[in-house]
N, C-alpha and C positions, 0 to 999 in steps of 0.2 A: 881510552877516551871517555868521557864523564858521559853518562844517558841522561838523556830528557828531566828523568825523574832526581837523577844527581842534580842538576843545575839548579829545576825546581824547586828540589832541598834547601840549596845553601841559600836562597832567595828568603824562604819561609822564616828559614832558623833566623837570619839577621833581622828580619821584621819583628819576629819575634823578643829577641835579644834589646832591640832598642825599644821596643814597647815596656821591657818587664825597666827601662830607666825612668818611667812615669808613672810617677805614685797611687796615680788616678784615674788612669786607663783602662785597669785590666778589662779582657776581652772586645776593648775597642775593636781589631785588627781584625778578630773573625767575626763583628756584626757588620763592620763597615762593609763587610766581602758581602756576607748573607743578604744584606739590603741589595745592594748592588746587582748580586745572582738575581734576585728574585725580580727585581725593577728590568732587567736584561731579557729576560725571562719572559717575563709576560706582555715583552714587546712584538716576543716571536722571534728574534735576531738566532742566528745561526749558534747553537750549542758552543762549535769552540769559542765565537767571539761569548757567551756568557761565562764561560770560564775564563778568557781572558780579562772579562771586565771584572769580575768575581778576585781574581787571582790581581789586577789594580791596586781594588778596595784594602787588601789585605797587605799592597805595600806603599799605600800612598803616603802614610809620614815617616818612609825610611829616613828622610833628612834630619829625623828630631835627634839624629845621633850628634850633630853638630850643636845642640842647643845647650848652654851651660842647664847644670843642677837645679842652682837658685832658679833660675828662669822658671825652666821645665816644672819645676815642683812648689812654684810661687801659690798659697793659696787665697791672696789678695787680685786686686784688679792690676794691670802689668801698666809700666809707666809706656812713654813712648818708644822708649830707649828700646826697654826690652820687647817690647811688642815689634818693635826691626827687626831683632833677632830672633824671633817666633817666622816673623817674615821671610827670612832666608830660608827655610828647611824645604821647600820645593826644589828647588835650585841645588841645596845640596844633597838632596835625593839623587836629583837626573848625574848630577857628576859623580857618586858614588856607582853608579848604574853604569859609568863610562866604561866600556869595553867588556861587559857581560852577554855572555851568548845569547842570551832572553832579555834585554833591554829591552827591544823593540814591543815586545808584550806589554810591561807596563809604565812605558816613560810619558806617555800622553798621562795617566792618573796620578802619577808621582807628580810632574812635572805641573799639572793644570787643575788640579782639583780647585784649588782655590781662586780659577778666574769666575766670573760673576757673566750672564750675558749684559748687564749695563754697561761693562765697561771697567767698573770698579775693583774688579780684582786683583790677585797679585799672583806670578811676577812678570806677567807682561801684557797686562789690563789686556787683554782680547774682548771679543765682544760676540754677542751671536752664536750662531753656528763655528763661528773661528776656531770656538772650541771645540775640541774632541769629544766626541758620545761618549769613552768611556771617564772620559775628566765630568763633563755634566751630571752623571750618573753619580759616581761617584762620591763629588761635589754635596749632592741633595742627600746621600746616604751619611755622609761624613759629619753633616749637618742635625742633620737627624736624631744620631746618636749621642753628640755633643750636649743637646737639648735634653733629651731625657734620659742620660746618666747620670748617678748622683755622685759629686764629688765632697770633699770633707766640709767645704765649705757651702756647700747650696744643696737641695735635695734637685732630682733630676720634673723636671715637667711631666703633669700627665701627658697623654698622647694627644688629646685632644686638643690642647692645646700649642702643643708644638707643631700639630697641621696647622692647626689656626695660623701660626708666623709663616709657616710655607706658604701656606694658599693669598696671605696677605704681599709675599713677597715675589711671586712671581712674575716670570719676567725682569725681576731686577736681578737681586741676587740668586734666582733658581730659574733654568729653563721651562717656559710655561708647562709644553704638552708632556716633560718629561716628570716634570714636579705635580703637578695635578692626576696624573698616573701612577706615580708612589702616594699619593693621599690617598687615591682611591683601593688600592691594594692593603694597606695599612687600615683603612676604615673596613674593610671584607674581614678584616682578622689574619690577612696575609704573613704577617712580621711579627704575629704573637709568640712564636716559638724562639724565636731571637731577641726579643727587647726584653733586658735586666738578665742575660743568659751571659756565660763563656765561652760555653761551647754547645755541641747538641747536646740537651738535658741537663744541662749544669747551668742552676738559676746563679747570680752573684750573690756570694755568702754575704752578711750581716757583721760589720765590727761596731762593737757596742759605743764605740766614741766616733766612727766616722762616718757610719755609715755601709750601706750593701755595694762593698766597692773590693771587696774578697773575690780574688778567682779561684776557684776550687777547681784544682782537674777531677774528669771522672774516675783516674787512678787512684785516688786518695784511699788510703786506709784505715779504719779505724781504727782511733790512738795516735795516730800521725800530729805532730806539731805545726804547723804554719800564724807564718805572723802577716798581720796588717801589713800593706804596703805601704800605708801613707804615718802611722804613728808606733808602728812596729810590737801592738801588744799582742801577745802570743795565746792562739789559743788548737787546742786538741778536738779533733775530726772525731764527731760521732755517728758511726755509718751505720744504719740497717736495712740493708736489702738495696737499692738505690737511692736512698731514701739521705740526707746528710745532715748535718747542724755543727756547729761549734758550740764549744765549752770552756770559758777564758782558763788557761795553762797557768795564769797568775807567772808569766816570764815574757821578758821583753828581750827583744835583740832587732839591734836595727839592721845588723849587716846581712842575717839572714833573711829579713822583713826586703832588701834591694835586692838580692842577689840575681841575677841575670838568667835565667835559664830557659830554655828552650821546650816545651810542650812535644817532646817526641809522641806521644801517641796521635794528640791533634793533627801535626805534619804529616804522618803517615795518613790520616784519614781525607786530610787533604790533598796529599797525591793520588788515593784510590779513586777520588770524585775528576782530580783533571784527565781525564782519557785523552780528550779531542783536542787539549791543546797542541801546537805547533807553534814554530818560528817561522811565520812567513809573513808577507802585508795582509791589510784587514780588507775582506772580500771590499771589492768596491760596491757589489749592490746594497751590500751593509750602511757605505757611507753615503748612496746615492739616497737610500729612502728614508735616513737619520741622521744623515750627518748637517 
């Protein structure tokens, strides 16, 4: 019979696996978590619900496996058409989730990250509190990070001002007391160790035409080949001591540049950090003083 930490595996790997299908994500999945931990965190909420909410963060766009290529990898503004179909990946998160022993952990943040408390969200406009703390949470981390990454086409925001559109929008699209509590953690220098990172100590490498949008595992080895993910030029790991750089390979390959793979050493270090998770309901005193 599969342990805890098997199920939590296969959970990690497929977030994993459909992140590396988005040319412009890399390490989205472990800042959204990081944010997430840390806003959980300094609410005071009970350890396992921060790993739960943590462990969310980290599968809230499992849906984007249904998203075509073109979509996913559009680096213009998306027509209507496709922005419906950006719209479904909630929805087809929670039904991929269908019948998995640990659903129950993250189908509020899969399922609701993107409601709004105005009302305006998608997919099933809630409103308020209707929402789930770890969807709100979430929600505001998801957001966050969106804003000051930088993709091929736009550089990412400084931090300050991507408070600025939090603090300007809450209440609508961000829960007030929750989003004015990630401003304030973030202005302390709370999330400096995570914004423009992949992992712990791994800042996003630099590609000379798109931008600092390279994830670099901490495995890497000097002399190692890796390519861009969004324009696939290739370039060689320069490692000393922990210390990293690239060096353009003058070779391209795009298929290496998509190729799907899974972060084993990150998964394992994120099973070492979930202790406290279980599969049971989320304490009610949890929901009674935040939900």
């Amino acid at each position: 019979m599969p342990t805890m930490q098997d199920l939590l595996k296969t959970l990690y790997t497929m977030a994993m696996l459909v992140e590396a299908r988005d040319a412009y994500t890399g390490g989205h999945l472990w800042r959204v978590s990081r944010y997430a931990h840390g806003l959980a965190a300094a609410l005071g909420l009970p350890q396992a619900e921060v790993e739960r909410i943590a462990l969310g963060g980290f599968l809230h766009d499992l849906g984007k496996i249904g998203v075509p290529d073109a979509v996913l990898n559009k680096p213009d503004r998306l027509s209507d058409e496709e922005y419906a179909v950006i719209k479904t990946h909630p929805q087809v998160g929670a039904d991929l989730l269908s019948g998995h022993p640990l659903a129950e952990l993250v189908l509020d943040a899969v399922l609701k990250h993107h409601e709004t408390p105005d009302g305006r969200g998608y997919p099933q406009q809630l409103a308020g509190k209707a929402i789930p703390l770890a969807a709100r949470i979430v929600g505001i981390a998801d957001a966050f990070d969106a804003m000051t990454s930088t993709r091929p086409y736009r550089q990412g925001m400084p931090v300050e001002k991507a408070l600025a559109i939090l603090r300007d929008n809450l209440g609508g699209q961000f829960d007030a007391e929750l989003g004015q509590r990630f401003i304030q953690l973030a202005e302390a220098g709370g999330f400096d160790q995570v914004l423009g990172h992949s992992e712990p100590g791994m800042p996003m490498q630099r590609c000379a035409g798109c931008g600092p949008i390279i994830a670099l595992e901490a495995g890497a080895r000097d002399g190692d080949e890796i390519f861009c993910p969004a324009c696939a030029t290739g370039y060689r790991v320069a490692r000393e001591g922990r210390r990293f750089s690239l060096k353009p390979s003058g070779r391209s390959d795009a298929v290496r540049a998509r190729q799907p793979r899974a972060n084993q050493a990150l998964i394992e270090a994120l099973l070492a950090e979930a202790a406290t998770l279980q599969t049971r309901k989320r304490p009610g005193l949890v929901e009674l003083l935040f939900g």
